[in-house]
N, C-alpha and C positions, 0 to 999 in steps of 0.2 A: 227626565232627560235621558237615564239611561237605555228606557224602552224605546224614545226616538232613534238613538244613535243605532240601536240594533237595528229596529224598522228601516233606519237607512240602510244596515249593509247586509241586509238581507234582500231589498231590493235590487241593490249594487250586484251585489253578487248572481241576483236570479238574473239578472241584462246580461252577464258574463257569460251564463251558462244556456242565454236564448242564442247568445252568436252563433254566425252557422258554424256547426261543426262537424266534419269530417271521420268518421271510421274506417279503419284500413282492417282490414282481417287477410288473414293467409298464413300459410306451410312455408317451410322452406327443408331444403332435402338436398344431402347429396347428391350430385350430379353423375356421378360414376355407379355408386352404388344402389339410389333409387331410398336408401334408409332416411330417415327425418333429422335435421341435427338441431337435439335441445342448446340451448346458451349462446344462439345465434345472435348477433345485436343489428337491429333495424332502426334506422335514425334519421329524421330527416336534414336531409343534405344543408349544412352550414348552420347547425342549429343542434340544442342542447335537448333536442324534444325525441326521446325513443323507447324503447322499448326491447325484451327478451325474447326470444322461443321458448315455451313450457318445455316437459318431459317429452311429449308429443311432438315438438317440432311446431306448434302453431302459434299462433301470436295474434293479438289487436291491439290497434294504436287509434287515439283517438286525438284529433289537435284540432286546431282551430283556423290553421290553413287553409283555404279555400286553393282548389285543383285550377291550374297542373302546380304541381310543384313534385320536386323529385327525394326519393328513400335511396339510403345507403344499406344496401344490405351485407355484413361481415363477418368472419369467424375465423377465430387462428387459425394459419394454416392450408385457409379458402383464401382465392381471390374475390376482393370484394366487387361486388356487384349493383347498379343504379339500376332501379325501376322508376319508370315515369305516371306519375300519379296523372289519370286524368277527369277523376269523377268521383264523387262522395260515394262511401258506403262501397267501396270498389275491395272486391278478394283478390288475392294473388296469390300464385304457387312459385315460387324462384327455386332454381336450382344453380347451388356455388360449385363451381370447380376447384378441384385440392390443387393448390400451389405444388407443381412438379416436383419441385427440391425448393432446399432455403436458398437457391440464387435467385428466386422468384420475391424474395422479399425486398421491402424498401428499408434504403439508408439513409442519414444524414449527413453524418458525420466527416464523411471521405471529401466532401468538398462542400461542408453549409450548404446543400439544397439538397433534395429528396431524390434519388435513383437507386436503381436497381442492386443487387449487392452483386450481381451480375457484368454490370456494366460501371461498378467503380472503379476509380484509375489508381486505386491504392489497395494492398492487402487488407483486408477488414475480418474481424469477425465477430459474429453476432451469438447474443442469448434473447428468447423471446418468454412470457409467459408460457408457453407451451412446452420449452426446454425447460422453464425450471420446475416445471407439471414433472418431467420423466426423469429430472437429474438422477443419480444414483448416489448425492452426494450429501452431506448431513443440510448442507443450504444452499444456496445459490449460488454464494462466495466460493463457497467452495468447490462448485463447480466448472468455476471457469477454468480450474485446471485443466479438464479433458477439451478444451479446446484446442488448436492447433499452434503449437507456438510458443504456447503461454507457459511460465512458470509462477506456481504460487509457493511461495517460503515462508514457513511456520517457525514464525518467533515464540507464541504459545498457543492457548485453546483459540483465542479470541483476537489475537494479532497476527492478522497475513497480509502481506505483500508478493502484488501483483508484477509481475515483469516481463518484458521480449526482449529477445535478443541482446541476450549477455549485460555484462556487467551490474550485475545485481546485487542490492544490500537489503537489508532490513528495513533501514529510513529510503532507499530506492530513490533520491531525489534527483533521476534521471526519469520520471514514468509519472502522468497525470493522469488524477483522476477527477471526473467532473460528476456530482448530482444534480442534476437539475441546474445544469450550465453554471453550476460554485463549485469551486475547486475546496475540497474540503480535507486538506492538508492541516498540518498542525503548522499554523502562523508562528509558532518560533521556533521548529528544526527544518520546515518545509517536508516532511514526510507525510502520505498519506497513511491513515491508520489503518487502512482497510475497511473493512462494514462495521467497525467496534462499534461507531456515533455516525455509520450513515444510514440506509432506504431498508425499510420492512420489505419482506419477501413479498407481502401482499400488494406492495405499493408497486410495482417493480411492471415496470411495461415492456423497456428494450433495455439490453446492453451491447453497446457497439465499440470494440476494440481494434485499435490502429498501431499496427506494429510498426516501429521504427518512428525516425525524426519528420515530426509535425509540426516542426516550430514553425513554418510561413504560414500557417491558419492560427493558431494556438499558442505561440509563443514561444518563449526562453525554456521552459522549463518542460516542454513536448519534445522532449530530445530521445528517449526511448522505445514513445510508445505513449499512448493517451488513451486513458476507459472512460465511456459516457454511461452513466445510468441516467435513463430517464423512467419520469413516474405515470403513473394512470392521470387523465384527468378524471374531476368528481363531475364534469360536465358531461361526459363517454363514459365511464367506468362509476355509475352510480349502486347504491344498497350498504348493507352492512356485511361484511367480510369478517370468518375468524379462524384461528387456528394455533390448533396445542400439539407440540411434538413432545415426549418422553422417552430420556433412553438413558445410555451409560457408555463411559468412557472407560476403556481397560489398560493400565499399563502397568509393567513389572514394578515400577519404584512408586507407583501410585495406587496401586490396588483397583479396585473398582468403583466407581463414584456417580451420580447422578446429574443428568443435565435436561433443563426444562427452558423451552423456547416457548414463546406464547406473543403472538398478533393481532391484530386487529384492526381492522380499517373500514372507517365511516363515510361515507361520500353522499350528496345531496346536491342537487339543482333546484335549488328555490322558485326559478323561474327562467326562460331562454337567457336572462342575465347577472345572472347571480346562482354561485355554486360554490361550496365547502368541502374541505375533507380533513378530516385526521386521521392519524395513524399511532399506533401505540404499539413498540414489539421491547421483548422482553426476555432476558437469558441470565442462567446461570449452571454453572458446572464448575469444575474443579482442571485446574490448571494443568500440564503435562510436568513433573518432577523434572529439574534437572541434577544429575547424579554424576556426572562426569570427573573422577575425585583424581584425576593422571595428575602427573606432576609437570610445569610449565618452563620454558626458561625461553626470552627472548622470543614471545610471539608464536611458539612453537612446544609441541607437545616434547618431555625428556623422561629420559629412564629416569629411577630413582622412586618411592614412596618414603612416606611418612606412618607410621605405626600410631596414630594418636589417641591415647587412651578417652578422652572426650568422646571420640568417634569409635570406638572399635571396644574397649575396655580391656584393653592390652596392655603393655610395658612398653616404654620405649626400648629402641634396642641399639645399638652401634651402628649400623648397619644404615640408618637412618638419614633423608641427604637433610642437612642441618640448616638449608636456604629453600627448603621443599616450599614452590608454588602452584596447589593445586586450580587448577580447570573452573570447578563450581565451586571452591574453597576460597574463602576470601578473610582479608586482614594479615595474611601470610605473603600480602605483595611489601610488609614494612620490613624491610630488611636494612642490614649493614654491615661493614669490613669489620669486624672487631681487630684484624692485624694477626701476626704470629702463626700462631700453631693453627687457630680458630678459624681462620677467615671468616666466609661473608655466612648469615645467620639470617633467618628470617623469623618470626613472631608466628607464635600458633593461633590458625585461623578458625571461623567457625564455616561450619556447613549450609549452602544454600538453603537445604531446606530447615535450615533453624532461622533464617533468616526474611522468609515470605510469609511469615502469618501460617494461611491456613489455604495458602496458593487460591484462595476464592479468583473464579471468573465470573465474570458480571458484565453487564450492558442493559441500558435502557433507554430508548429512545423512544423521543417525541414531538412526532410533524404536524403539524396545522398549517391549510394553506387556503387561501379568499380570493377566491375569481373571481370577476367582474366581465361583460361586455356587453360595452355601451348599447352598442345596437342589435342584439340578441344573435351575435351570430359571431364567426370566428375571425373576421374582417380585423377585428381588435378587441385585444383581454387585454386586461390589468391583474396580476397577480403579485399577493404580498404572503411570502410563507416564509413559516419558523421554523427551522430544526433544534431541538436539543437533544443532547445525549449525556451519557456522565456512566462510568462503571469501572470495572477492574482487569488491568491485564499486564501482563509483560514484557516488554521493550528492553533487546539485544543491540545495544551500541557498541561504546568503546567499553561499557557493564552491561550489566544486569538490573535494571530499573523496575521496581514494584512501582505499576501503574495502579494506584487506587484512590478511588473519588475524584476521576477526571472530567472535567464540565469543558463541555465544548457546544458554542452556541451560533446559529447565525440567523439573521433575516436578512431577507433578499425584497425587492420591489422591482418589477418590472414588467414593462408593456413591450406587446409585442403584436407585431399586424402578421399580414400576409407576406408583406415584402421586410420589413426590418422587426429589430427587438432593440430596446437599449436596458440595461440590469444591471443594480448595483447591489452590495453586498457588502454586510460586515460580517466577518468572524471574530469572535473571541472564546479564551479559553481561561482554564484553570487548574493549575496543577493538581488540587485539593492535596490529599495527603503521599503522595505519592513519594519515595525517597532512591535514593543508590543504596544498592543491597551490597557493596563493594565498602563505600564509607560505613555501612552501619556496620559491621564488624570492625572495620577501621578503628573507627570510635570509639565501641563499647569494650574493645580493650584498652582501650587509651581510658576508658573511666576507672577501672579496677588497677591499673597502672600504668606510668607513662611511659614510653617507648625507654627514655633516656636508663627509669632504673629496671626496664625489663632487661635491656639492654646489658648494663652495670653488671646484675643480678646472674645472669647466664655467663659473661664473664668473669666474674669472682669464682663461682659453681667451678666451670672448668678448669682455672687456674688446680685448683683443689684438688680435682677429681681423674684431670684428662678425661672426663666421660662427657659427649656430646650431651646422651639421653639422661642423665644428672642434672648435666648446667637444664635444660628444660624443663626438665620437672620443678627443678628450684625456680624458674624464670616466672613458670605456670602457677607459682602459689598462689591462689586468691582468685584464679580466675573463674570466671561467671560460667557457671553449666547451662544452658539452654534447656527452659523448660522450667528452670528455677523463679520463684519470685522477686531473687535480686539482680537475675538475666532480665524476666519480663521491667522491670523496673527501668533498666538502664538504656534496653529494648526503643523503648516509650520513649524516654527523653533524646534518645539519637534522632532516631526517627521524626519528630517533631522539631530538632535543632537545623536552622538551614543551612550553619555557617559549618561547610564543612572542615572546616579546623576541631570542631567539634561535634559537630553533625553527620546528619544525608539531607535531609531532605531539601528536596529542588522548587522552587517556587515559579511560577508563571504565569502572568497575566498577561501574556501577548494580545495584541488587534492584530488583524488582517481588515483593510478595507480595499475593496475591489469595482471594477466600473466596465462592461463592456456595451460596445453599439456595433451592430453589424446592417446595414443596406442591400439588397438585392435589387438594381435596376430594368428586372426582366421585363419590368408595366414601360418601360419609357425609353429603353436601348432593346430594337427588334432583332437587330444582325448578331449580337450576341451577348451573352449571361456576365453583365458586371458587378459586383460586388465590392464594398469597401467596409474596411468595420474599424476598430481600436479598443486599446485596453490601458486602464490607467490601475495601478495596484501600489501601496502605501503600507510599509508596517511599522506597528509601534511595538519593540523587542521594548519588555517589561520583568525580567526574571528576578530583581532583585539583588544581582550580580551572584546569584545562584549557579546560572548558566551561561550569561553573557557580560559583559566586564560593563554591566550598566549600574553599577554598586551606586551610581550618584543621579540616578534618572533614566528616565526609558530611553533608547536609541530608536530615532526615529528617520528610514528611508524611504525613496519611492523608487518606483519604475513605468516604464509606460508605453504602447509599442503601437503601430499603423501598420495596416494591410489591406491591397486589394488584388481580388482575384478576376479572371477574366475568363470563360470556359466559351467556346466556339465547338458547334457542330457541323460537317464536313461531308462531301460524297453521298450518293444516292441513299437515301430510308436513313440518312444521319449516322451514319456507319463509323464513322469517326470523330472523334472527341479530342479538343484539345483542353486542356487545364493548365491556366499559368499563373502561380499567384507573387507576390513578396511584401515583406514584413521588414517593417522599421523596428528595431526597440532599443532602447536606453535606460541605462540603469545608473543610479546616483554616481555610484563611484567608479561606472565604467567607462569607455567609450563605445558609441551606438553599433551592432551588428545590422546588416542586413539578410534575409534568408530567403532566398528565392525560390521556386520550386517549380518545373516545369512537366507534367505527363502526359501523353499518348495513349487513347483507348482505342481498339478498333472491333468491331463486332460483324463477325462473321457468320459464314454459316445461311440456310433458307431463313430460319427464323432469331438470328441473331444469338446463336447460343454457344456460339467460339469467338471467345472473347479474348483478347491478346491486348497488355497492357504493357506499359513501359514509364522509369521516371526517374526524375534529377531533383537533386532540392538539396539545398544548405539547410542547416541546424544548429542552435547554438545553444548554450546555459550559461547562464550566469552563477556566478558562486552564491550557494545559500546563505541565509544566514548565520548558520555555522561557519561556513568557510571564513564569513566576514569577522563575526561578532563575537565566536566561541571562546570563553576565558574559563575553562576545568580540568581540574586537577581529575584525573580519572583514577589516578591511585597507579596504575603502573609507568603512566605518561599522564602530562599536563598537553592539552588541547586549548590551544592558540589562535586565532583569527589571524587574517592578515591583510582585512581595513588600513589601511594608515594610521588613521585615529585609535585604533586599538591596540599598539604595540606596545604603547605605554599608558595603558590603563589597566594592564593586569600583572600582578605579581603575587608569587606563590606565596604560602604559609610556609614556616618556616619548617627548613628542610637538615634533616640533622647531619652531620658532617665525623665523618672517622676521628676515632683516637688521634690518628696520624695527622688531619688534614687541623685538626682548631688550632696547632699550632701555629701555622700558616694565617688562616681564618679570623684569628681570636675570640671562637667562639664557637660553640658546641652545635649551635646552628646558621643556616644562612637563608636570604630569599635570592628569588631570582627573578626577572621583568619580562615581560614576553616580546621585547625589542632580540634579547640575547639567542632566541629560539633563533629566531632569522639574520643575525648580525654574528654571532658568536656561538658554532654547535659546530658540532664533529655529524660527519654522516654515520648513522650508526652502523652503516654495514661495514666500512672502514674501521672500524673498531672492534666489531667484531672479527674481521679477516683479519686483525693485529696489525694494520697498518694507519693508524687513524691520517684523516684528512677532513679539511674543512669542509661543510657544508654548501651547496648552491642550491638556495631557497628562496628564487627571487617572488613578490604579495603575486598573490592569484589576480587571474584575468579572466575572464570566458573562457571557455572551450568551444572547438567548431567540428563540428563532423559533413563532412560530403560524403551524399548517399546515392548510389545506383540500383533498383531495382526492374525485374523482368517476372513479368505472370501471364501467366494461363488461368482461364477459367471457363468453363465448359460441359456440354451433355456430350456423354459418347455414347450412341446404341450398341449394345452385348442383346443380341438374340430380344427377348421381351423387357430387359431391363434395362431400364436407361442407368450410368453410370457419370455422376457427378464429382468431375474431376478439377483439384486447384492444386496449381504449384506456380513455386514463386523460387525467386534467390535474389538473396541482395550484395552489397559490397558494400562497406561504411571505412573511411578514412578519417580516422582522424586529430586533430592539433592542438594543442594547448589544453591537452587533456589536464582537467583537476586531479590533481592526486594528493591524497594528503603520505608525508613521509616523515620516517621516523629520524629524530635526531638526539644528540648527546650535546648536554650544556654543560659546562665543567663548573663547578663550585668556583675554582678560581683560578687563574689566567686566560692566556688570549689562546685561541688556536690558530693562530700566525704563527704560533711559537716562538713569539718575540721575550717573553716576559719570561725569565730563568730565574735558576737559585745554583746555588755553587756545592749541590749535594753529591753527585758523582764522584768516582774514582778521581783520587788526585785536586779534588775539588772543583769538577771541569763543571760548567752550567750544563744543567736540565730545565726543561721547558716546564713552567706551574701547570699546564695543560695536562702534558703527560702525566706529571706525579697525580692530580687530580683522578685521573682513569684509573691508574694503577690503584688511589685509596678508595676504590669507588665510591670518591667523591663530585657525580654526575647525578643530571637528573633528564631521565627523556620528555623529552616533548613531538608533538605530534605536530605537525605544520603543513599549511594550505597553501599548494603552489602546485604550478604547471609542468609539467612532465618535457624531456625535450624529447623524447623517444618518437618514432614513429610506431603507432598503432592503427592496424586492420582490425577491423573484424566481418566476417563472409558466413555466409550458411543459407541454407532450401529449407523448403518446405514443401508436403506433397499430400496433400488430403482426396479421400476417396469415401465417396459415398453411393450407396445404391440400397433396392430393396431384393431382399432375396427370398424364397419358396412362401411366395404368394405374402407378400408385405412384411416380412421383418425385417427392420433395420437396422443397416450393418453401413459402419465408420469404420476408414483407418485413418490415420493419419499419422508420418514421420517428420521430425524437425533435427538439420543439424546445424550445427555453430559452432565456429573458431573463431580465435583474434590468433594473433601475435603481433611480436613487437622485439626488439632487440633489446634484451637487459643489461647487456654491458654498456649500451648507452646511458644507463639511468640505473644504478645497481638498488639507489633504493625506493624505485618506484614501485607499489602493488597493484597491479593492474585488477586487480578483483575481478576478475569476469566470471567466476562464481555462478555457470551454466554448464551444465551438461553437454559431453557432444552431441551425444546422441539419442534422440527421445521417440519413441512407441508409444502411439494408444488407439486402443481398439472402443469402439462400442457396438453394443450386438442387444436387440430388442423390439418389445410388438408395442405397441397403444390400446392393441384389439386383440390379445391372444383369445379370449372368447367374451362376450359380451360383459362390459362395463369393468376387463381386468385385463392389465398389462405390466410389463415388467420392464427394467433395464439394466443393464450389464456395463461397467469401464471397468478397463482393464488401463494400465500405465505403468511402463518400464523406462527405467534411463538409466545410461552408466554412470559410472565413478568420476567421481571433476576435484581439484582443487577450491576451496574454499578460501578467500584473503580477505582480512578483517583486522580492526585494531583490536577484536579481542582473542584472535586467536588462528592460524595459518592450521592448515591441516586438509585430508583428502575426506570427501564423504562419500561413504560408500553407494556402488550401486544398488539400484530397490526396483522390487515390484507390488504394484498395489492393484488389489481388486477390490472393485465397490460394487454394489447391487441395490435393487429396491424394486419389489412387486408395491400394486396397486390399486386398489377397488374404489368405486364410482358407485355411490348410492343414489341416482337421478331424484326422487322420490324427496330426499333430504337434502340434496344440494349439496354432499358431501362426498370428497374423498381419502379414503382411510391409503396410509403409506407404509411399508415397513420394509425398513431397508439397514444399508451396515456400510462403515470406509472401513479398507483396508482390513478385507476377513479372511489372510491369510494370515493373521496375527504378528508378523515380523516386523516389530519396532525399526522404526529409521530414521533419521535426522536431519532435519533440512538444512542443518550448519551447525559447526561444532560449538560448543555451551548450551544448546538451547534443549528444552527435552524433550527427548525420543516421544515420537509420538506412536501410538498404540493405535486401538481400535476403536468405531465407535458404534453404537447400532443406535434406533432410533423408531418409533413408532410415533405416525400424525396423523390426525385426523383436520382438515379442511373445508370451510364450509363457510358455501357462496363464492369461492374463489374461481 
């Protein structure tokens, strides 16, 4: 039976292989220079059937087409080129012309359909596989810094956040980012991670970045700026791909430490309808130290140190400020009035770095992805791909968060033709062990003893002694050394405790589910390009009341938004462009915005290469799930949602109260409801400027920004070189900005200052408000509301490219940006705009300095800016970084070897205060089939 079944398909098979079949042979060669270019890709037109260039430049393809039918011939870089097949056994010579500059390339992004980067009617900028061939930078992420505009902020090795145009944080949830059309945000702070859990370098086809507000294509939460990476198809981009980079990271509080990246990507076409790929990339290194040991008060760096023999092996001395709250120091945020002579005292903390392990960074990710098309050709695919990821890093909030054994997963399904796509999506996540390095100290002094007799203990001491550095040493008997086995013990069980009353660690099992459809009616409306699409998105907040006040089950909302765009072409050879689009969206607990957008492109010039652009559009966001749902205690402030539903579902752990004040109290501690944050709080800056006043904290709403922008973009001939010129400037307005602001709740009475006692001279009443402040007996809370301020923010941009003595490539490019806004209307709004004014960067480099070797050069300056954050106010300095990396191409092996370095002037700098100075890094890779 089983020599028939062969006999049958070996017959099968020889029919297969009598059909007529078709050989193409031929060269393909640059067109300017006459040289042959290997890794050319030839493909026949709407079909999964192609083929390479050797070393040599030549090629044969063999299919089963019968002529005519037509080849695509392409290469980074080249414009692609159709030859028309009209006869078996037929050779061909093609020659590709080099794309003049990258305006020559095509976009998507700028308006859902394909045009020129040239001729888009929004500022864009791109990375291609070819750019991330020359970066200079340790990866590709990390490269998009030297683009124009762009800021990337280094929370640590392996945590960066992408940003434009101002107002930038960490979580960034002003700024999306899309892989492969999934927004791959963390489903319950809505921050993107960056590339911790997204695309291997080798998967990596385009990245197309859109500064500024995009919400009438993209939604609520395109308020900044929106990154698309898209991937290779394994239908175009088939074989096996791999690559090892090795290097070392240097920095003064870290020493020297090794980091190993490692990829690999599989692709296959089974057949014209049916294609695979995976991807495997893989990192590890050693985190950036943070060491910042200043002493704190009210959000702001203050004179004063602390001597602590734990940390230094010193004595305490007099001298010493006795409520010292260090920067990276933590557990020293537990303080209280003890009264008298004493005053307010804080608890000795432990050092960040006794508190991260062994600062491991880690990433591991893992894509598979199943194409399908029914009828062999691109008319229509089905694609169902998985990403996972899961590793270690860390996340700069209201703390310091050790991110380790983070699992973050999604699958996606979606078909998608020539005219539409409809894709849905689920994400899900998981904290794995990840904890607050702020509670873990918290805690693991609260195991060796409890606040109440550390407390007691340093006040008997002193009565004794009058010696500050007595009462603390007495205070400190018993406590845990780091490094010890009854530290590591106690270590352990914080760490793995969720409740932070006696814990850190954060738990979450967020969903994100997502749904989009978009239509193109170009086949069936002739006069002009309609479009309509929608978005429906669903999460289920699952922290375990960890992070969100869902102690009693997950919080479950939706959202969901409609748009359609209309783009009309104008005037002789289409010279003008209009783009009109608007967007409906609604979200559970808001009322619906609309966002409209209107631009003007007009393309100048003989061959359409003065290009003048112009545009209007509304933008909105919605408050995140933080805004909404956030119920934590952060250790210096308690972080508050302000849902409706959620003002009285969180209340703190119990908070201990002055000598003075349990009189009043009747009790040594008290709680407090997160109604009180927004019903009853002192604004804290009133309190601090000694005039306390009530709070106005009305729950958060959207915010809106109206955006004007103006560009150019254009060839100018200079003598034999053409010079590639973009410049832009926008104006952004805008209303009901979110801001979260600090407030003071008082233990106990009203801030009406209705509620008195008869303690005053004479026995005249005082307000329980006041006496509360005065026993600092308060507790801050952080609160989610809208700002009544007026805020701008304006700035240019002006990029310039060309090639200089005879083809090296030379970039400048300058970006500046300002807001303002009036603080005495809002004394305690933080407007975070947390950008630089003013930003330089240069690139200077060959492809070809002599055969199969090239090099590249960034260079990047920016001044000194303000930084505002709930962990910490402060100026960062100005910096300059130089990066590099030569090249070599082994044609022969299909490899190329890289060795390059960030920042090898060695001058540590900080992209925001707490986080650690980052150093230098070098890196050596080797590449192959990429």
């Amino acid at each position: 039976m089983i020599k028939k079944i062969l006999f049958v398909a070996f017959i099968a098979f020889g029919s297969l292989a009598m059909v007529g079949q078709t050989t193409i042979t031929g060269t393909v060669k640059d067109a300017k220079t006459g040289e042959t270019l290997p890794g050319a890709n030839i493909k026949v037109a709407n079909k999964a059937v192609g083929t390479t260039t050797d070393f040599d430049g030549n090629f044969e393809l063999k299919v089963t087409d019968n002529p005519p039918f037509t080849l695509e011939i392409s290469m980074l870089g080249f414009q692609m080129k159709e030859v028309e097949i009209t006869k078996r056994n037929e050779k061909i010579e093609v020659t590709l012309e080099e794309n003049e500059t990258s305006l020559d390339e095509i976009v998507v992004s700028a308006s859902r359909t394909p045009e020129r980067v040239m001729e888009s009617p929004v500022t864009i900028e791109r990375m291609d596989a070819r750019s991330i061939k020359n970066t200079s930078s340790p990866s590709f992420y990390d490269g998009l810094e030297n683009l124009k505009g762009v800021d990337v902020n280094t929370s640590s090795l392996t945590f960066k956040s992408v940003n434009t145009r101002g107002f930038a944080t960490f979580a960034n949830t002003r700024f999306m980012q899309l892989v492969d059309g999934m927004d791959n945000s963390s489903p319950a702070l809505n921050f993107a991670i960056g590339n911790l859990l997204g695309m291997s370098e080798l998967d990596v086809n385009t990245v197309e970045l859109l500064p500024g507000a995009s919400s009438a294509l993209y939604g609520a939460n395109a308020f900044n700026g929106i990154m698309f990476m898209t991937s290779r198809s394994p239908f175009n981009d088939q074989g096996i791909s791999f690559s090892y980079k090795q290097g070392v990271t240097t920095q003064e509080a870290a020493g020297t430490n090794n980091v190993y990246d490692v990829n690999i990507r599989m692709a296959y076409a089974f057949s014209e309808k049916f294609a695979a790929k995976a991807t495997l990339a893989y990192l590890q290194g050693t985190e950036w130290f943070a060491t910042d040991h200043r002493n704190t008060r009210n959000g702001e760096y203050a004179p004063g140190d602390r001597n602590d023999p734990i940390y230094d092996g010193g004595n305490y001395e007099e001298s010493d400020v006795k409520d010292f709250d260090g920067l990276n120091i933590y557990g020293d945020e537990v303080a209280t009035n003890l009264g008298g002579a004493i005053g307010r005292v804080s608890r000795t903390g432990y050092r960040e770095s006794d508190l991260m392990l062994d600062y491991e960074a880690k990433s591991v990710k893992l894509n598979t992805a199943l194409h399908y098309r029914p009828f062999g050709d691109d008319r229509l695919e089905v694609i169902f791909n998985s990403k996972f990821g899961t590793g270690n890093t860390i996340y700069q909030g209201a703390n310091r968060y050790n991110i380790r054994d983070f699992y973050l997963a999604q699958q996606k399904l979606e078909v998608r033709g020539k005219n539409f796509f409809v894709r849905g999506y689920v994400t899900t996540e998981d904290a794995g062990n990840s904890y607050d390095s702020r509670f873990a100290a918290i805690n693991i002094n609260r195991r060796w003893k409890s606040d109440q007799d550390w407390f007691t203990q340093y006040a008997g001491a002193y009565l004794v002694s009058g010696s500050h550095a007595f009462a603390r040493t007495t205070a400190d008997t018993g406590r845990l050394i780091p490094g010890t086995p009854e530290f590591k013990a106690a270590f352990n069980e914080v760490t793995a405790d969720p409740n932070l009353a006696t814990g850190s660690r954060f738990q979450d099992e967020t969903k994100l589910y997502h749904g989009d459809v978009n239509y193109n009616f170009q086949d069936v409306i002739e006069w002009a390009e309609f479009q309509v699409g929608g978005s429906y998105r669903r999460y289920s907040l699952n922290s375990n009341g960890s992070i969100f006040t869902d102690n009693d089950g997950s919080i479950d909302y939706d959202e969901y938004g409609v748009y359609t765009q209309m783009q009309k072409k104008f005037l002789e050879d289409d010279r003008l462009k209009l783009t009109a689009s608007l967007r409906y969206d609604k979200a559970q607990n808001f009322d619906g915005n609309f966002s409209p957008r209107v631009s003007l492109a007009y393309a100048g010039g003989e061959n359409k290469n003065d290009n003048f652009r112009a545009s209007f559009q509304k933008g909105f966001r919605n408050p995140t799930t933080q805004d909404q749902y956030i119920g934590l205690d952060a250790g210096s402030a308690i972080l508050v949602g302000s849902a409706p539903d959620n003002l009285d579902r969180y209340t703190s752990t119990p908070l201990n109260v002055s000598t003075a004040g349990q009189g009043i109290v009747g009790s040594s501690t008290t709680t407090l409801s997160g109604r009180l944050a927004y019903e009853n709080s002192f604004a804290a800056s009133s309190v601090i400027a000694g005039a306390p006043e009530a709070s106005n904290a009305p729950l958060v709403k959207p915010e809106e920004v109206t955006a004007f922008e103006l560009g150019y973009r254009g060839l100018i001939n200079a003598g034999d070189s053409r010079i590639t010129l973009d410049v832009s400037a926008y104006y952004n307005q805008y209303n009901d900005f979110i801001s979260a602001k600090n407030v003071l709740v008082p233990f106990y009475g009203d801030v009406e200052l209705t509620e008195t006692v008869p303690v005053g001279p004479g026995g005249s009443p005082v307000p329980l408000a006041l006496i509360a402040l005065r026993n600092d007996d308060f507790k801050a809370f952080q609160v989610y509301t809208n700002t009544t301020a007026d805020i701008n923010s304006y700035g240019a941009s002006l990029g310039l490219n060309t090639k200089i003595f005879n083809g090296f490539d030379i970039g400048l490019n300058y970006t500046y940006a300002k807001f303002d806004f009036d603080q005495a209307s809002d004394p305690d709004f933080e407007a975070g705009f947390n950008t630089p004014e003013h930003k330089v960067k240069i690139q200077f480099g060959k492809t070809d300095l002599f055969e199969n070797f090239g090099f590249n050069i960034n260079a990047r300056w920016q001044d000194e800016f303000l930084w505002e954050s709930t962990f910490l106010d402060a100026t960062v300095d100005a910096r300059t970084v130089f990066d590099a990396q030569i090249n070599y191409t082994v044609p022969s092996w299909k490899s190329t070897f890289k060795l390059g370095g960030a920042n090898l002037g060695g001058q540590e700098y900080f992209s925001a205060p707490g986080v650690g100075a980052v150093g230098s890094q070098y890196y050596l890779s080797w590449s192959i089939n990429n």
